[in-house]
N, C-alpha and C positions, 0 to 999 in steps of 0.2 A: 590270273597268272598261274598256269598249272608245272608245278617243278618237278620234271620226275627225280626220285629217288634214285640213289647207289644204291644204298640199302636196301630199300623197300621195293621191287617191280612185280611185278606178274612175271611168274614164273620165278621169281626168285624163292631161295632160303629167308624166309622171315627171321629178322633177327631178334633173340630170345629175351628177353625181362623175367626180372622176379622183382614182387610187387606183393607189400602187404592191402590185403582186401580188409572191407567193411565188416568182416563174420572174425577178424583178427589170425588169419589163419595167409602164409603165403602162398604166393599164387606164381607160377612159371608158362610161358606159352609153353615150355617145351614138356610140363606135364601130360599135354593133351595127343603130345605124338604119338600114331599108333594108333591112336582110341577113338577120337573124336575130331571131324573138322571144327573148327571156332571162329568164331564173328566176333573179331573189334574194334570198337565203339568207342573213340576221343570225343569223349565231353568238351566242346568250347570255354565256358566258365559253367558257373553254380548259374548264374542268371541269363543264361540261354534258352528261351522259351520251346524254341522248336526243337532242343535236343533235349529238353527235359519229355516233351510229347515224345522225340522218340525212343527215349529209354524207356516210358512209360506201355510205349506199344512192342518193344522186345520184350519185354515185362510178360506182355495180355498172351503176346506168342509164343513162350519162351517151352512149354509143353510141344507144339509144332516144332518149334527148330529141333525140340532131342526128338522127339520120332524122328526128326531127319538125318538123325546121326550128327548135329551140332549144338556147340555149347555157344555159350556168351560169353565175352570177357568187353566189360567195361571201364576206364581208366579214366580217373578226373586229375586235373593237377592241382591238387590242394594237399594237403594235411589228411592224417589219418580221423581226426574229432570232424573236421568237414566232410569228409568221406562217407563218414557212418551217418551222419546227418543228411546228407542228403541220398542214400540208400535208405533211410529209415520214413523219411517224407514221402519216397515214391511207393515205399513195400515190396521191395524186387524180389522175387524168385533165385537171384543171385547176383552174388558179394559185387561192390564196386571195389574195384585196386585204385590205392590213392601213388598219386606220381608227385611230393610236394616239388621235388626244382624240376618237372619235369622233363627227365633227364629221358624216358622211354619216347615222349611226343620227338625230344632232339633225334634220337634215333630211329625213327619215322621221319624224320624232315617235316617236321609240323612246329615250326617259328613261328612267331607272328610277322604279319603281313605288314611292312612298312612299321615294325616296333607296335601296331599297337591292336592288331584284330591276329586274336589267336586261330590257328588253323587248324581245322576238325578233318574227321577222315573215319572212315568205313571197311573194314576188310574182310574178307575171308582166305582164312589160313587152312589149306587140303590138311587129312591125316598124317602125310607126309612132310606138312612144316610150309609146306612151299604156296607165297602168296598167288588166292587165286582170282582174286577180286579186291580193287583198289580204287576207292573216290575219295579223292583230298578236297577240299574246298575252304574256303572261309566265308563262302554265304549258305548260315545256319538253313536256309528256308528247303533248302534241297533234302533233308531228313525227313520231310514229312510224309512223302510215300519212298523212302528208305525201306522201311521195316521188311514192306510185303515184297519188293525188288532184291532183298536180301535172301527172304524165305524162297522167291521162285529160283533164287542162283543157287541156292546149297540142297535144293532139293532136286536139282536138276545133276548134283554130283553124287547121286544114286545111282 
């Protein structure tokens, strides 16, 4: 069941969060306006196998995305002590944002599914704020050639 957003569309204004990260330092999407496109990345839970593989390969690529003029922003919905912990398990290259009521996934329209499968999702956000690229899902297994589908869309916004 795929729901489009109000919020959230291609070609929309993304709408803005601020969110304390894993390095304890806050984090805004709307810091990156101007500067850099950004790719974000809603963790399903902590024990999500296929989205831990793919934060772990935004991780491997994370050098390729800033030559391509993009940064990462990843958001889990836990606690800031969860957060760090599992940014410290994987060893990222950069900070996770902890979302505890996850109140930024509600504004993406990422519920869970039927109360009980939380809803992930993939974006890229232009320099100019405006979503350019959107996959919501709730079957984790579609992450696993995420990564490099990611890399070929924001490199193609050169």
């Amino acid at each position: 069941m795929a729901l489009e957003s109000l919020e959230a569309k291609i070609g929309s204004l993304a709408p803005d969060f601020r969110l304390q990260a894993s390095n304890g330092k806050i984090v805004a999407l709307s810091d990156f306006r101007g500067k850099s496109n950004v790719i974000v990345f809603f963790i399903r839970e902590t024990t999500c196998g296929q989205c831990r593989t793919h934060v772990a390969q935004l991780g491997k690529m994370y050098d390729q995305f800033r030559e391509s003029g993009a940064e990462i922003i990843v958001i889990l919905g836990n606690n800031i002590e969860a957060t760090k912990e599992y940014a410290a398990e994987l060893n990222l290259p950069f900070p996770i944002l902890s979302d505890p009521n996850r109140e930024v996934y509600h504004l993406y329209e990422l519920e869970k599914y039927f109360l009980l499968f939380q809803r992930t999702a993939s974006l890229v956000i232009d320099k100019d704020g405006l979503v350019r690229y959107l996959k919501r899902t709730t079957v984790p297994n579609v992450w696993m050639q995420e990564s490099r589908e990611l890399f070929g869309f924001v490199d193609s916004l050169n």
